[in-house]
C-alpha positions as CSV (number, residue, x, y, z in Angstrom):
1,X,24.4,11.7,-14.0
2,X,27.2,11.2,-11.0
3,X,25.9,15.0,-10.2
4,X,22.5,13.4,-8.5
5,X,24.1,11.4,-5.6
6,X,26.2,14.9,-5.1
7,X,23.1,16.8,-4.9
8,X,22.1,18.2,-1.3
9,X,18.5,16.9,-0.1
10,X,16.6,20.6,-0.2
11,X,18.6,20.8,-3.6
12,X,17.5,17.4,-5.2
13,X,13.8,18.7,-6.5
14,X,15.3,21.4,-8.5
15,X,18.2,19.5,-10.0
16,X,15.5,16.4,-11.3
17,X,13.2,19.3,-12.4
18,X,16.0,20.9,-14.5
19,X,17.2,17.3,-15.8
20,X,13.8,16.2,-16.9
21,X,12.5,19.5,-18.4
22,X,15.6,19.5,-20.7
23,X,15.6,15.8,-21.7
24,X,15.3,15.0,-25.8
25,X,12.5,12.5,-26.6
26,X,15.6,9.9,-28.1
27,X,17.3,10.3,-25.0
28,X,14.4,10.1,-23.1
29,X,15.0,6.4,-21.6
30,X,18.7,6.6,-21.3
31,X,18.6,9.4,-19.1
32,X,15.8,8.2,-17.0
33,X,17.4,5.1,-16.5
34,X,20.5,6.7,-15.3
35,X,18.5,8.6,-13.0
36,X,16.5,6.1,-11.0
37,X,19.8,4.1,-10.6
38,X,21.7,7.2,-8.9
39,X,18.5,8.4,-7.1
40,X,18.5,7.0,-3.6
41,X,15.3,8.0,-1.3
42,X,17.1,6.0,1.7
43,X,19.0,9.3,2.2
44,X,15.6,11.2,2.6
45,X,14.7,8.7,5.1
46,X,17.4,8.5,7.4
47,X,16.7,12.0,9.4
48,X,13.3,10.3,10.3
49,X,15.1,7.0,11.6
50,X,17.4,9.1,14.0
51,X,14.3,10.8,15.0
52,X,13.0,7.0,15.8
53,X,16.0,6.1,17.6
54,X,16.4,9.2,19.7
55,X,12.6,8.8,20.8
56,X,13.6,5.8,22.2
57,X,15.2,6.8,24.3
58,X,14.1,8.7,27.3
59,X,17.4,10.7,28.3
60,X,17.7,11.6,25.1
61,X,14.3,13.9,24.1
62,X,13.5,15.2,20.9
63,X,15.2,18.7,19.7
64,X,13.4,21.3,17.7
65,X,16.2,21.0,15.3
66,X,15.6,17.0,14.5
67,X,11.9,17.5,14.2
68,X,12.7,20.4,12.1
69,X,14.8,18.1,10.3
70,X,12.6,15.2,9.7
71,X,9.6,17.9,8.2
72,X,12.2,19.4,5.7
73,X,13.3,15.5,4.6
74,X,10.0,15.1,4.2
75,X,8.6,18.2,2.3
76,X,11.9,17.6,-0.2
77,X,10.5,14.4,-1.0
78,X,6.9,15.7,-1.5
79,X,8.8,18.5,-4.1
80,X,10.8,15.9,-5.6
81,X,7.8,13.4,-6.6
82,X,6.0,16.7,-7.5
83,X,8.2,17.5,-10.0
84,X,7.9,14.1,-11.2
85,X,4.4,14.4,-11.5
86,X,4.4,17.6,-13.5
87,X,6.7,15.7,-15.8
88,X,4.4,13.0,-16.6
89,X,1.4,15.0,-16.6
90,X,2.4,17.7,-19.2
91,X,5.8,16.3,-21.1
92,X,5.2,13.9,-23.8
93,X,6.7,10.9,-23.5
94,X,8.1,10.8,-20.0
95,X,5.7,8.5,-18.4
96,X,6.3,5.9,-21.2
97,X,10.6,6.3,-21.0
98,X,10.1,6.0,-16.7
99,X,8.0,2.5,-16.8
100,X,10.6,1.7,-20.0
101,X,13.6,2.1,-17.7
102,X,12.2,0.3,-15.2
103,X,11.1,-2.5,-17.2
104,X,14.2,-2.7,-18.4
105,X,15.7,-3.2,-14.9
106,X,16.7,-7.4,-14.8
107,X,18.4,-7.7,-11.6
108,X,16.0,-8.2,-8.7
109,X,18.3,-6.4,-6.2
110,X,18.4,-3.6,-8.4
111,X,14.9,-2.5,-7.8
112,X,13.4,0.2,-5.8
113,X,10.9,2.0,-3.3
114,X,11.3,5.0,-5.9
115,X,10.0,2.3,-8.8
116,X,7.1,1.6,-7.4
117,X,6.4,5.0,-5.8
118,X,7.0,6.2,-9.6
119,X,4.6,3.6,-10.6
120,X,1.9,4.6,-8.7
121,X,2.3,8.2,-9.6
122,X,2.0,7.3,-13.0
123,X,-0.9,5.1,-13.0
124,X,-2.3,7.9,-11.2
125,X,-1.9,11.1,-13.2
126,X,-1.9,9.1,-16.5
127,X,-4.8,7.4,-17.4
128,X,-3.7,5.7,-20.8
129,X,-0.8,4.1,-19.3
130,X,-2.8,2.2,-16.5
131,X,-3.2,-1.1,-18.1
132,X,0.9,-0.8,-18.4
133,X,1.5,-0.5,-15.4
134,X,-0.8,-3.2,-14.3
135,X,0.8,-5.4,-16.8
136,X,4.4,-4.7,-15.5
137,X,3.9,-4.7,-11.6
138,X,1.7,-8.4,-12.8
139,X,5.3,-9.5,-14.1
140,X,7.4,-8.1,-11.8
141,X,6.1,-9.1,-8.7
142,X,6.1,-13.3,-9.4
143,X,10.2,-12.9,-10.1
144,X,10.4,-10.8,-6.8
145,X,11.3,-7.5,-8.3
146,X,8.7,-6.1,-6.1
147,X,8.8,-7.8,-3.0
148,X,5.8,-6.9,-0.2
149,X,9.2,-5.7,2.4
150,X,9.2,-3.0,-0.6
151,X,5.7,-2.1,-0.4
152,X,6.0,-2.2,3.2
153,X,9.1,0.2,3.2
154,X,6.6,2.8,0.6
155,X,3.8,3.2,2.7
156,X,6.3,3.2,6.2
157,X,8.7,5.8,5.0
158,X,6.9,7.6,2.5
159,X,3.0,7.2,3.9
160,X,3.0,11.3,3.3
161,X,4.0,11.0,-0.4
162,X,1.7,7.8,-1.5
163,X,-1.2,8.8,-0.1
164,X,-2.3,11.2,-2.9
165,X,-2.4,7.7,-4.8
166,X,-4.9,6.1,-2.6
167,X,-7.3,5.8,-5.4
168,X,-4.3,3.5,-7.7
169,X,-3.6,1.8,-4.6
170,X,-7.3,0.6,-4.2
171,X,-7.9,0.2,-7.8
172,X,-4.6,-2.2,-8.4
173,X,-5.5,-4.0,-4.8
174,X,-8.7,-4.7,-6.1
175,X,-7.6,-6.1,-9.3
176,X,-4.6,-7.9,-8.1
177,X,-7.4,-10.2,-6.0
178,X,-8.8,-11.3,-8.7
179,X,-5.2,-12.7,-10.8
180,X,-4.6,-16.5,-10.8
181,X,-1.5,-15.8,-9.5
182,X,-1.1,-16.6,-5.9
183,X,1.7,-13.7,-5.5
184,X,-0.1,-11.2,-7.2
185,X,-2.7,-11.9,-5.0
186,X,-0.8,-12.1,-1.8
187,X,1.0,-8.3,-2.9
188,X,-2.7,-6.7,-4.1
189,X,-4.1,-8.2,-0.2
190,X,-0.7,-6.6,1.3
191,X,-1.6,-3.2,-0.1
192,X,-5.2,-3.6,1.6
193,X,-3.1,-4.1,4.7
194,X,-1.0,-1.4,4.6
195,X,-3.3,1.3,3.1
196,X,-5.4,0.6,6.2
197,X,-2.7,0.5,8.7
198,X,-0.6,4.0,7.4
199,X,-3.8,6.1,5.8
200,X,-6.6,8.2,7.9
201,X,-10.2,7.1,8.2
202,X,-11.6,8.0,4.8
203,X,-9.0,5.3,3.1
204,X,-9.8,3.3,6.3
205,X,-13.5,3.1,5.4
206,X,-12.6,2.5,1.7
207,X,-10.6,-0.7,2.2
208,X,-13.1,-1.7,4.5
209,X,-16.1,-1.4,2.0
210,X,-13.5,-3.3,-0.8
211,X,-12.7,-5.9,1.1
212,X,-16.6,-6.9,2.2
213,X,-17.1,-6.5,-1.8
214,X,-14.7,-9.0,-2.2
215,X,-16.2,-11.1,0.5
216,X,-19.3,-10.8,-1.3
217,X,-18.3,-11.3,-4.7
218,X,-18.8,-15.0,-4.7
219,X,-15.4,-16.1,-5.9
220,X,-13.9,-18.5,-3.4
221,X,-10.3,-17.0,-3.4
222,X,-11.4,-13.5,-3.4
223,X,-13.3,-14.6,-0.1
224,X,-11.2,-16.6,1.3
225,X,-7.6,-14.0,1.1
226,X,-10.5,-11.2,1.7
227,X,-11.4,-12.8,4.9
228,X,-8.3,-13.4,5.8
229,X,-7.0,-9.7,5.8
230,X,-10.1,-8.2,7.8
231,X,-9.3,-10.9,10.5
232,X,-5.9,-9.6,10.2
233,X,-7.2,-6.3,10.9
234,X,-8.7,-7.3,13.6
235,X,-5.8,-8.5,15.1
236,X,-3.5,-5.7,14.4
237,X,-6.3,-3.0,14.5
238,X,-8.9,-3.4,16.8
239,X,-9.4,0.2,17.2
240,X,-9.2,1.2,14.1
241,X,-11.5,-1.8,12.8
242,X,-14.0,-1.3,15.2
243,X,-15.2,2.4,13.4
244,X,-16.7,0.4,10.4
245,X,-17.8,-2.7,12.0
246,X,-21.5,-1.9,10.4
247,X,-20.0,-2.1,7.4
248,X,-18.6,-5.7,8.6
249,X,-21.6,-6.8,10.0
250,X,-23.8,-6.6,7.3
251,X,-21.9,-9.1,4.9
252,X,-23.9,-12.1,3.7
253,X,-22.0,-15.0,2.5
254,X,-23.7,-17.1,0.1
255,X,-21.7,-20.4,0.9
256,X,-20.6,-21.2,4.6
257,X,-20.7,-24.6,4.0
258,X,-17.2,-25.0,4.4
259,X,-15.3,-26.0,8.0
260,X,-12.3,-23.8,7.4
261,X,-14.6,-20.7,6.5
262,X,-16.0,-20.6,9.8
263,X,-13.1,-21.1,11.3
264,X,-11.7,-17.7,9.6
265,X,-14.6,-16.2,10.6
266,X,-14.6,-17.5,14.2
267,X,-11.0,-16.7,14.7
268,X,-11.6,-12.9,14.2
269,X,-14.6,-13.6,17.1
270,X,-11.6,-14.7,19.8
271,X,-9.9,-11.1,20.4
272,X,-11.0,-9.4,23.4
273,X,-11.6,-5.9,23.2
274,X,-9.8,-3.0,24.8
275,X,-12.9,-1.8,26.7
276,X,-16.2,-3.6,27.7
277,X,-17.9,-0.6,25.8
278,X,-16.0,-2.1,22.4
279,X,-17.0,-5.5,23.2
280,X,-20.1,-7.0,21.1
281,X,-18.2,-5.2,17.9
282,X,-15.1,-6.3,18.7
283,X,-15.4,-9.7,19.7
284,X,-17.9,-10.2,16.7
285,X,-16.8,-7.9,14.0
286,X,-16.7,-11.0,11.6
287,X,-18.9,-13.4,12.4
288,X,-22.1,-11.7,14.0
289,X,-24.3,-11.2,11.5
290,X,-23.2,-13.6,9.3
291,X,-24.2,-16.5,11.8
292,X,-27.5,-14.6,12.1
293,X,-28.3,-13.9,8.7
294,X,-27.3,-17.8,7.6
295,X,-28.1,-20.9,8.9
296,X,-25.3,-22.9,9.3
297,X,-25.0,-26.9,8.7
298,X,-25.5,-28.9,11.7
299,X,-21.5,-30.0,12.2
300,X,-20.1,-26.5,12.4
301,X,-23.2,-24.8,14.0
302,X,-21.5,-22.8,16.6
303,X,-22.8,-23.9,20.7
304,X,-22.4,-20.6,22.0
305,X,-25.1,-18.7,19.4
């Protein structure tokens, strides 16, 4: 397996292709294992920095040749996770040897962007295995194996590639706010977070409409860590946010009883839009119908409504 760090970039999809269509079900894990240690994306990844770093600089504008560069980096990781796909999809036993081998991966530092990209994939195109996967990202994530800078480095490096799992990403977000586990809950509101921030408006819209389900679910955590991630939205998205502040607008909490609630809700009230035409929906996208729809108790009633 030394041959795969050799490999060129534009080569790599063909070589994996050839390597997985000719494993043997015994060897299956072995191989597989030896592949995802000498596969290194960060490779694929660096003609896109040096893109980043050039733009940066104004006396230094950007070539045809480095943009040419960063769209064939990028089309050879599309192939190469296509490949995989086909893999999983149509040769028996391949999904179950690729979430073996990464089971079987101990050392935190050992794992990988391509891990949980693989992940996804998987829990994607194969519908039996879902449950497994959502049992090992449960376990893995708690001992740090899959830390959130992982996630963060996925969807900021490889937004192109993930985003045919949008559907996964929701599903496993969605579930991951409803574990016990404070983690697993903190990694499932992080993929909200960055599905929104690297996806187009359709996904937008989606995470929007989940997280109000949460909010509306009735379970405490679920609103509060739900809560919590629109207002970061807001924060970090205005503009973006402010395209499905209907959706926002029409939540109706059951129980705002509580000081700190309001408070949530009030903070995402206190940044000022970008244009007095974005106002009302900006400064309100939290809180507005809420305090309408639900009388509030008389310590926390708000003077200014």
């Amino acid at each position: 397996m030394i041959i795969v760090p050799a490999v060129k970039l534009e080569d790599l999809p063909v070589v994996i292709k050839f390597i997985l269509h000719n494993i043997k079900a015994v060897d299956a894990v072995e191989v597989i294992s030896a592949l995802r240690k000498n596969l290194d994306l960060s490779s694929c990844i660096l003609p896109l920095q040096m893109l980043s770093s050039q733009s940066k600089l104004k006396s230094q504008p950007q070539t045809s040749s480095s943009t040419s560069q960063v769209s064939s980096s990028q089309n050879c990781v599309k192939l190469l996770f296509d490949v995989i796909k086909s893999a999983v999809r149509f040769q028996k036993g391949i999904s179950e040897a690729w979430i073996k081998a990464i089971e079987n991966t101990v050392c935190v530092s050992d794992h990988k962007v391509l891990d949980l990209i693989v992940l996804l994939l998987i829990h994607t195109t194969n519908t039996k295995s879902r449950k497994q996967i959502e049992r090992v990202l449960r376990n893995k994530i708690p001992l740090g194996c899959v830390p959130e800078q992982l996630l963060q480095s996925a969807f900021r490096n490889h937004s192109l590639v993930i985003k045919d799992f949008f559907p996964s990403i929701l599903s496993l977000a969605q579930t991951f706010l409803h574990s016990a586990d404070p983690c697993v809950v903190s990694f499932g509101s992080c993929m909200y977070k960055q599905a929104f921030a690297a996806f187009d408006s359709y996904c937008q819209q989606e995470v929007v409409s989940a997280l109000v389900t949460h909010v509306c679910g009735g379970n405490d955590v679920e609103m509060d860590i739900s809560l919590d991630v629109l207002t970061d939205l807001v924060t970090l998205h205005t503009s973006s946010l402010i395209r499905y502040a209907t959706f926002v607008k029409v939540v109706y909490l059951p129980d705002l009883t509580s000081p700190k609630r309001i408070s949530k809700l009030s903070a995402g009230s206190c940044y000022p839009a970008p244009t007095p035409v974005l106002g009302d929906d900006c400064r309100y996208p939290l809180s507005l119908k809420l305090f309408s729809a639900v009388p509030l108790p008389a310590q926390v009633q708000p003077s200014h409504l």
